[in-house]
Kinemage of the C-alpha trace (Angstrom):
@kinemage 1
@onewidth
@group {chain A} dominant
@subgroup {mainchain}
@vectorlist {calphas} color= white
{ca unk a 1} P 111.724 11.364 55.768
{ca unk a 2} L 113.920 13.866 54.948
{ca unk a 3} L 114.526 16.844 57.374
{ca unk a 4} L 111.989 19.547 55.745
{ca unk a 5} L 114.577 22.614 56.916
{ca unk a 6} L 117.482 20.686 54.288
{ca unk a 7} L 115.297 21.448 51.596
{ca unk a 8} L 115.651 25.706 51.728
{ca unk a 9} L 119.388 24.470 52.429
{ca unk a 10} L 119.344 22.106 48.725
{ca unk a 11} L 117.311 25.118 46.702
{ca unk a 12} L 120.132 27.294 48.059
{ca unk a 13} L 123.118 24.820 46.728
{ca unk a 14} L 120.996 23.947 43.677
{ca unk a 15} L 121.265 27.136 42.688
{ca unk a 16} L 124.609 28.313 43.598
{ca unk a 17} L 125.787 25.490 41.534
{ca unk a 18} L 123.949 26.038 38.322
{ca unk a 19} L 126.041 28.529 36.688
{ca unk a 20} L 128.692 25.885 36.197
{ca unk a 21} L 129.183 25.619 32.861
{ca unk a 22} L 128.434 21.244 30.824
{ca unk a 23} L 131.592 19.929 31.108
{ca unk a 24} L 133.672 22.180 32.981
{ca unk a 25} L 137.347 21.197 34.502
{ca unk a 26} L 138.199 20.864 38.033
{ca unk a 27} L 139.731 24.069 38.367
{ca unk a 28} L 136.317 25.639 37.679
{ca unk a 29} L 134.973 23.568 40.172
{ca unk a 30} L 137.379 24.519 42.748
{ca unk a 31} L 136.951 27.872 42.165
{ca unk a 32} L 133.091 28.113 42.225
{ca unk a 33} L 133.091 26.071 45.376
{ca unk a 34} L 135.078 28.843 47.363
{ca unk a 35} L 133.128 31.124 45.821
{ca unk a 36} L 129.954 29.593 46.929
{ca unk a 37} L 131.136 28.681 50.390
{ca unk a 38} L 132.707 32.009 51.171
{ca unk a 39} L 128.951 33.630 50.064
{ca unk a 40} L 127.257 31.293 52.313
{ca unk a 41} L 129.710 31.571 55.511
{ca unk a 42} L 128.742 32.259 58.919
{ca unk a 43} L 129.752 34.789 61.388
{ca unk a 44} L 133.563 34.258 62.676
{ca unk a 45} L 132.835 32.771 66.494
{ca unk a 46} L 134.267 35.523 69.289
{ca unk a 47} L 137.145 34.263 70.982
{ca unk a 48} L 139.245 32.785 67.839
{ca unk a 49} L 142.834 33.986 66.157
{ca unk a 50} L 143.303 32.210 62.936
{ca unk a 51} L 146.909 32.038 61.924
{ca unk a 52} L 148.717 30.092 59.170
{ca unk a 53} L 151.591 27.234 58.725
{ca unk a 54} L 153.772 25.180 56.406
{ca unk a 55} L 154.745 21.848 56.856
{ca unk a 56} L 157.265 20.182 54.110
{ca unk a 57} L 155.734 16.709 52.880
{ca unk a 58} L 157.210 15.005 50.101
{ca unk a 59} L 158.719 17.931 48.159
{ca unk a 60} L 155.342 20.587 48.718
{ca unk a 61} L 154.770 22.948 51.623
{ca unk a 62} L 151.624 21.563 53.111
{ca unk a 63} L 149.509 25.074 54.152
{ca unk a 64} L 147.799 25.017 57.527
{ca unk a 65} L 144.652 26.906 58.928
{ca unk a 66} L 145.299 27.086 62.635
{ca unk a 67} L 142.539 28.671 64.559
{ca unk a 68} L 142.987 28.697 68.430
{ca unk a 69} L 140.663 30.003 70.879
{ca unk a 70} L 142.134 32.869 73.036
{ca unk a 71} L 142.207 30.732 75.904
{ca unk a 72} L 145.627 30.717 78.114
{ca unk a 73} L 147.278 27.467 78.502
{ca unk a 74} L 148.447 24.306 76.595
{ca unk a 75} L 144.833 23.285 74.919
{ca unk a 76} L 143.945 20.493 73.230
{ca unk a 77} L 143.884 20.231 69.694
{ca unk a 78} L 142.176 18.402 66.481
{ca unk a 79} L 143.821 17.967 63.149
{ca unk a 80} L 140.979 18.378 60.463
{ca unk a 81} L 140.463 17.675 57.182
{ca unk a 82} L 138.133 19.273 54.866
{ca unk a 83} L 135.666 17.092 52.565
{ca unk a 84} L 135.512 17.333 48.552
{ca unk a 85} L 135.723 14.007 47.052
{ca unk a 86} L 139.413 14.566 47.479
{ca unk a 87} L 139.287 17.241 44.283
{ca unk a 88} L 138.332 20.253 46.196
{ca unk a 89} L 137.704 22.413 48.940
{ca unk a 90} L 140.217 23.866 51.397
{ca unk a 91} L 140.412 24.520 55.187
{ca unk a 92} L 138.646 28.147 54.096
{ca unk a 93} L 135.692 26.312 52.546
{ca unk a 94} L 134.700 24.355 55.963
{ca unk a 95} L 136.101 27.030 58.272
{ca unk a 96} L 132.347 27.113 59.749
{ca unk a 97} L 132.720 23.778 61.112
{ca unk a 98} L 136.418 23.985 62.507
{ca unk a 99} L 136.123 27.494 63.891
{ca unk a 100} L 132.987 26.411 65.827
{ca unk a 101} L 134.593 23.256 67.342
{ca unk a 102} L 137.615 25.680 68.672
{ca unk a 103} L 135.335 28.215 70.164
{ca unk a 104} L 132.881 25.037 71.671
{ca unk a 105} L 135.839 23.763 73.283
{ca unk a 106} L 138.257 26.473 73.771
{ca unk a 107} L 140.575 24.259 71.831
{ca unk a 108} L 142.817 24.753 68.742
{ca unk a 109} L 141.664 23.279 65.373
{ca unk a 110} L 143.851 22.859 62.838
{ca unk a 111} L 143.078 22.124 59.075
{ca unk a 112} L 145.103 20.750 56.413
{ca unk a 113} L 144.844 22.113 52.709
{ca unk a 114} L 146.061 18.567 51.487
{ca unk a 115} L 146.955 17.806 47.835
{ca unk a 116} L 144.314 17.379 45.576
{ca unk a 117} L 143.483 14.613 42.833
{ca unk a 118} L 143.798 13.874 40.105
{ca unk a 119} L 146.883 16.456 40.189
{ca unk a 120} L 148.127 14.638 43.347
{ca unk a 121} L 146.486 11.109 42.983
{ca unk a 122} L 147.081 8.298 46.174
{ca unk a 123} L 148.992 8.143 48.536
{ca unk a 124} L 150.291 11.880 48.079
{ca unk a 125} L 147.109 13.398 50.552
{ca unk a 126} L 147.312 10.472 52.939
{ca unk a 127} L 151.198 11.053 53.172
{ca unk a 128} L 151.117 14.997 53.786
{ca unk a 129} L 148.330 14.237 56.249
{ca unk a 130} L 150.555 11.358 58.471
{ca unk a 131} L 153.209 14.171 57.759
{ca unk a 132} L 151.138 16.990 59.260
{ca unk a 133} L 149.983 14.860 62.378
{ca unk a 134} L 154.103 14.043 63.097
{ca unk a 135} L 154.574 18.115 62.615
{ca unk a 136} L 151.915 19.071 64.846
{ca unk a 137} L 152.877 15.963 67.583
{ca unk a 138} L 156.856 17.208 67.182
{ca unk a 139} L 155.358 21.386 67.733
{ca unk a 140} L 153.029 21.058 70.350
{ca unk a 141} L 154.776 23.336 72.366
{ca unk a 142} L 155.219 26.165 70.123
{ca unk a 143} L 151.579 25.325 69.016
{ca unk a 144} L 150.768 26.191 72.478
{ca unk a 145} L 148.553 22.366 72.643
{ca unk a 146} L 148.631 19.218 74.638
{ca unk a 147} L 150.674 16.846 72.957
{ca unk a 148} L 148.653 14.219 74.787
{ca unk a 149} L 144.877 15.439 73.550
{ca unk a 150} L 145.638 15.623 69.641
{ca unk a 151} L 142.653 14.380 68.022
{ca unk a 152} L 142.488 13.903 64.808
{ca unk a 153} L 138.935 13.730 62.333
{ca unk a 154} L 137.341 15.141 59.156
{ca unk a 155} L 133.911 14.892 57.024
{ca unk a 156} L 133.523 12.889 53.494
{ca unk a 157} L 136.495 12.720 51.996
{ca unk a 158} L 138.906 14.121 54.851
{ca unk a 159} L 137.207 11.766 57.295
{ca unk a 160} L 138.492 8.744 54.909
{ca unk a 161} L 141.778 10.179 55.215
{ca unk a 162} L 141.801 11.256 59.144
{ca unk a 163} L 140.705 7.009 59.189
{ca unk a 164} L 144.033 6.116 56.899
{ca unk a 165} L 146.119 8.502 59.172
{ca unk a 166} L 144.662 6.751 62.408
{ca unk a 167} L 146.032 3.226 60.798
{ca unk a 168} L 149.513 4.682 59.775
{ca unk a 169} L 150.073 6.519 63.079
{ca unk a 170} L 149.013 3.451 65.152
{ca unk a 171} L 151.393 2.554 67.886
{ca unk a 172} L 153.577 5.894 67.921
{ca unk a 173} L 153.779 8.771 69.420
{ca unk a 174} L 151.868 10.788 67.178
{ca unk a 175} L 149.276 8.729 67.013
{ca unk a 176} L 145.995 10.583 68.055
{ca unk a 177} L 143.817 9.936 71.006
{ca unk a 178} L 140.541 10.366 68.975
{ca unk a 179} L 138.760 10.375 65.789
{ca unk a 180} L 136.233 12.431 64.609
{ca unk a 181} L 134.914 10.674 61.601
{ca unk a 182} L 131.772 12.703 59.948
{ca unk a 183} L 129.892 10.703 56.840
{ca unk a 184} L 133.173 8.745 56.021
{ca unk a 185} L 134.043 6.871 52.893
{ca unk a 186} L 136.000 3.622 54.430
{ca unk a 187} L 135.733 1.756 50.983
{ca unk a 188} L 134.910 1.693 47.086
{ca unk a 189} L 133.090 -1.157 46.716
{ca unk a 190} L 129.223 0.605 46.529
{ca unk a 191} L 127.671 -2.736 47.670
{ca unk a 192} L 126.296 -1.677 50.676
{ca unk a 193} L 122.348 -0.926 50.760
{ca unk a 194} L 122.658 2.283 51.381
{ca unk a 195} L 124.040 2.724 47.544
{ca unk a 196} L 121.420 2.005 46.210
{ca unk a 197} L 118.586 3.319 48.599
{ca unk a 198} L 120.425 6.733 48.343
{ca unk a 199} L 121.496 6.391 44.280
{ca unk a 200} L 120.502 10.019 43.971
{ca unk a 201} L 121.437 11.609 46.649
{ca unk a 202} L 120.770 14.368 47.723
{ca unk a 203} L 124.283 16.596 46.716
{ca unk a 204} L 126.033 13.286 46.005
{ca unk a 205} L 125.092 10.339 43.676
{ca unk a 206} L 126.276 6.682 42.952
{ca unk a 207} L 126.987 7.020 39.931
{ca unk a 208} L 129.414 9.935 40.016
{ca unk a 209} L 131.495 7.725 42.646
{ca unk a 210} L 133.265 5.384 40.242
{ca unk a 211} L 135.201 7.847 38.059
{ca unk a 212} L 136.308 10.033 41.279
{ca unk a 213} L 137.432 7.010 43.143
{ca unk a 214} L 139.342 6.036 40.972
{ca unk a 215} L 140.815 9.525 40.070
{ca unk a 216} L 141.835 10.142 43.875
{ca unk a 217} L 142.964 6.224 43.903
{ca unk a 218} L 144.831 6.293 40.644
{ca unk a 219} L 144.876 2.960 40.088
{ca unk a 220} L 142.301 -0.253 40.347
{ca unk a 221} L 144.895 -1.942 42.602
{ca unk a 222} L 144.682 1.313 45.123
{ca unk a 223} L 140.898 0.812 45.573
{ca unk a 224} L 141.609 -1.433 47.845
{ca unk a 225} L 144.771 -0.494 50.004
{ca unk a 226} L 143.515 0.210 53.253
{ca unk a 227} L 145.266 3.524 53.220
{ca unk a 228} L 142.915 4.290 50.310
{ca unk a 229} L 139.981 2.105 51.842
{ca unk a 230} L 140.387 1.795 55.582
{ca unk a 231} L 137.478 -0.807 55.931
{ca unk a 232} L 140.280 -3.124 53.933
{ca unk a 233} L 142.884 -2.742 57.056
{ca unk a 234} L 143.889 -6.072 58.057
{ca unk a 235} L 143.210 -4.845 61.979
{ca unk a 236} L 141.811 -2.608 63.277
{ca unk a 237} L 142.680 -2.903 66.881
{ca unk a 238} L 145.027 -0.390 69.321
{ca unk a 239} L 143.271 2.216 67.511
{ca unk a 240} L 141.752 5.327 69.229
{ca unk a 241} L 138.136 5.995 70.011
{ca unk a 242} L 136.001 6.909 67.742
{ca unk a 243} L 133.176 9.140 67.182
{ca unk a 244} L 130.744 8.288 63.871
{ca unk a 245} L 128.196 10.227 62.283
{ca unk a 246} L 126.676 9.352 59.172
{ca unk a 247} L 123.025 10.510 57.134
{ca unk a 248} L 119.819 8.531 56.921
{ca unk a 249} L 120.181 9.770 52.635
{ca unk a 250} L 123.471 9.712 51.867
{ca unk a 251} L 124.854 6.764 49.150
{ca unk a 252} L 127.970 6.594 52.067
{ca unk a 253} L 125.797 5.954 55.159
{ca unk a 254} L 126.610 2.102 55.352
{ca unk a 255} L 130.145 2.977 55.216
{ca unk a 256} L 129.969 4.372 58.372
{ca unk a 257} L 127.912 1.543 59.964
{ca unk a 258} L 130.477 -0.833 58.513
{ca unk a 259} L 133.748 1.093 59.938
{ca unk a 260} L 131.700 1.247 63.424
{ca unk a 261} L 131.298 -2.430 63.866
{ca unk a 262} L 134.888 -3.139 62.532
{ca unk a 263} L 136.734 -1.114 65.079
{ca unk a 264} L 133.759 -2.098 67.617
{ca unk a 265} L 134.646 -6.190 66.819
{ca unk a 266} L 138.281 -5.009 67.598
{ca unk a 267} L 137.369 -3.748 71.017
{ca unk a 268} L 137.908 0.313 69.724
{ca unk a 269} L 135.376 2.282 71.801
{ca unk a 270} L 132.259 3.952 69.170
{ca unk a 271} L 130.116 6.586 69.355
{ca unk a 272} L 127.443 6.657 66.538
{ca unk a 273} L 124.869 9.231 65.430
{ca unk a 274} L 122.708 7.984 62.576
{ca unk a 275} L 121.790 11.193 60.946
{ca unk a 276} L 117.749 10.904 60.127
{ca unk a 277} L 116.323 12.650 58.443
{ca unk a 278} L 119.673 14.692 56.689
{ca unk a 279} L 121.791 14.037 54.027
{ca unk a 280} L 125.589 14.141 52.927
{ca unk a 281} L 127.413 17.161 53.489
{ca unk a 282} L 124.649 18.240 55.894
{ca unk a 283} L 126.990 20.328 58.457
{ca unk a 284} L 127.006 22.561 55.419
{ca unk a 285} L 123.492 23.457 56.051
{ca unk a 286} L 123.885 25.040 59.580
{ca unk a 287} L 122.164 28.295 58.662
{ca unk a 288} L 118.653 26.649 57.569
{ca unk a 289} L 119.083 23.337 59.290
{ca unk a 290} L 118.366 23.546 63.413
{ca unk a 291} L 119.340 19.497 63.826
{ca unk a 292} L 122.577 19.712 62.188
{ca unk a 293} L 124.084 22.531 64.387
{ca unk a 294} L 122.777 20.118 67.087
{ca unk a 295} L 124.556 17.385 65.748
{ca unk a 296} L 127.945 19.741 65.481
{ca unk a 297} L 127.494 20.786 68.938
{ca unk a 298} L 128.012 17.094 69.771
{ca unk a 299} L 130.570 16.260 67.996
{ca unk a 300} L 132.501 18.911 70.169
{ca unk a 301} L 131.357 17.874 73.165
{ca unk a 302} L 132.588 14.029 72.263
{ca unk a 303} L 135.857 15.724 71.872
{ca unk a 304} L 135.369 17.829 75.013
{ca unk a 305} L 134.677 14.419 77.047
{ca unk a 306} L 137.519 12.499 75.070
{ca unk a 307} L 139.872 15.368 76.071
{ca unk a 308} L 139.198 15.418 79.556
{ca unk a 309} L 138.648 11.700 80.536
């Protein structure tokens, strides 16, 4: 049954996303969801200074949002990425979530406006994101973190790619000690149960998923590189612990089940939260929602435990 407090949360989006005009272009899209995420933001935590970055990847400055809680000391740090469907958002439209995991942990979070599709098809996000983890590994000490507690995570779209960066960093130094991985997309394949028992959503439906898959993947052949589609990885061992959370009504949920007992089979530490009763996207609803502020709430302390263990 679905959590009765999502639906004020779903009227709310409904709404906000009705003046979008039939057939509008990305770039309206993008614009309407800042708009719409900035109207519904929460109260700025105490305790966090939000500063700014560029990293050079591939021939574009990559723009960081680094918020760090005012803390003394070398702290520990995740890399985030925002979700979108890999076509929009930005580290300001999920600052709720990352500014509450830095002042939950009094840790720094930092999040990665990566290049969009279909602009900046596969592997362009992917590479700026490897890119951004070697940058922020390489600056710890000017970043005032731990080089050895860089975690690394992301929801939807930015959890597929904090999954891809995991694989790519695997076996050097900047690989991360964690991964925060909130209702991932791991493949493309929609054959999973949970496709069709979730066709309609809520917020996301099956079959939108096609045509932006393949937009962020650019080509058929890409729906199945495991940088694309980390379930595909040939092994999924050596990589670092892992923390899962996915929706009872969300088309993706099986994704995450699937990812979980792939990098369980390869002896990777999981933790799992199953989500009922919410849907995709649901740490957007924090304001009308009391389970899914729970849920964020441990998520940080996962991190907290990873960090000090």
């Amino acid at each position: 049954m679905l959590n009765p407090q999502i639906k004020t949360f779903l009227d709310i989006w409904g709404e906000s996303w009705s003046v979008l005009p039939a057939g509008a272009p990305i770039s309206d899209r993008r614009l309407l969801f800042e708009y719409i995420a900035d109207k519904m933001r929460l109260p700025q935590p105490e305790g966090i200074e939000v500063s700014t970055a560029f990293v050079p990847s591939g021939g574009r400055n990559v723009l960081l949002r680094i918020e760090r809680h005012q803390s003394e000391g070398a702290q520990p740090c995740l890399i985030y990425m925002h979700g979108g469907a890999w076509m929009q958002g930005s580290p300001m439209t999920h600052a709720d979530i990352t500014s509450r995991i830095a002042a939950a942990n009094g840790q720094t979070v930092i999040s990665v406006d990566y290049a969009l599709a279909p602009e900046h098809p596969f592997p362009k996000a992917i590479h700026e994101v490897i890119d951004v983890a070697r940058w922020v590994h390489e600056n710890a000490e000017t970043l005032g973190i731990d080089p050895a507690r860089i975690a690394i995570g992301g929801d939807s779209a930015g959890a597929n790619l904090a999954a891809a960066a995991c694989l790519e960093l695997r076996g050097t130094d900047a690989a991360p000690m964690a991964q925060l991985l909130v209702y991932p997309c791991v493949h493309f394949e929609m054959s999973l149960p949970s496709y069709q028992e979730n066709a309609d959503g809520p917020l996301i439906r099956t079959k939108d998923m096609p045509g932006t898959n393949l937009m962020y993947c650019g080509s058929e052949a890409n729906l199945k590189h495991p940088l694309a589609a980390p379930l595909h990885a040939e092994s999924h061992s050596d990589l670092p612990q892992a923390f899962i959370a996915v929706a009872e009504h969300d088309p993706l949920r099986d994704d995450g089940y699937a990812y979980a007992d792939k990098l369980r089979a390869a002896g990777v530490p999981v933790a799992f939260d199953t989500g009922t009763g919410l849907i995709h996207g649901y740490l957007r609803a924090m304001e009308h929602c009391d389970d899914t502020r729970t849920k964020l709430d441990a998520m940080a302390a996962w991190l907290k435990r990873c960090y000090t263990s």
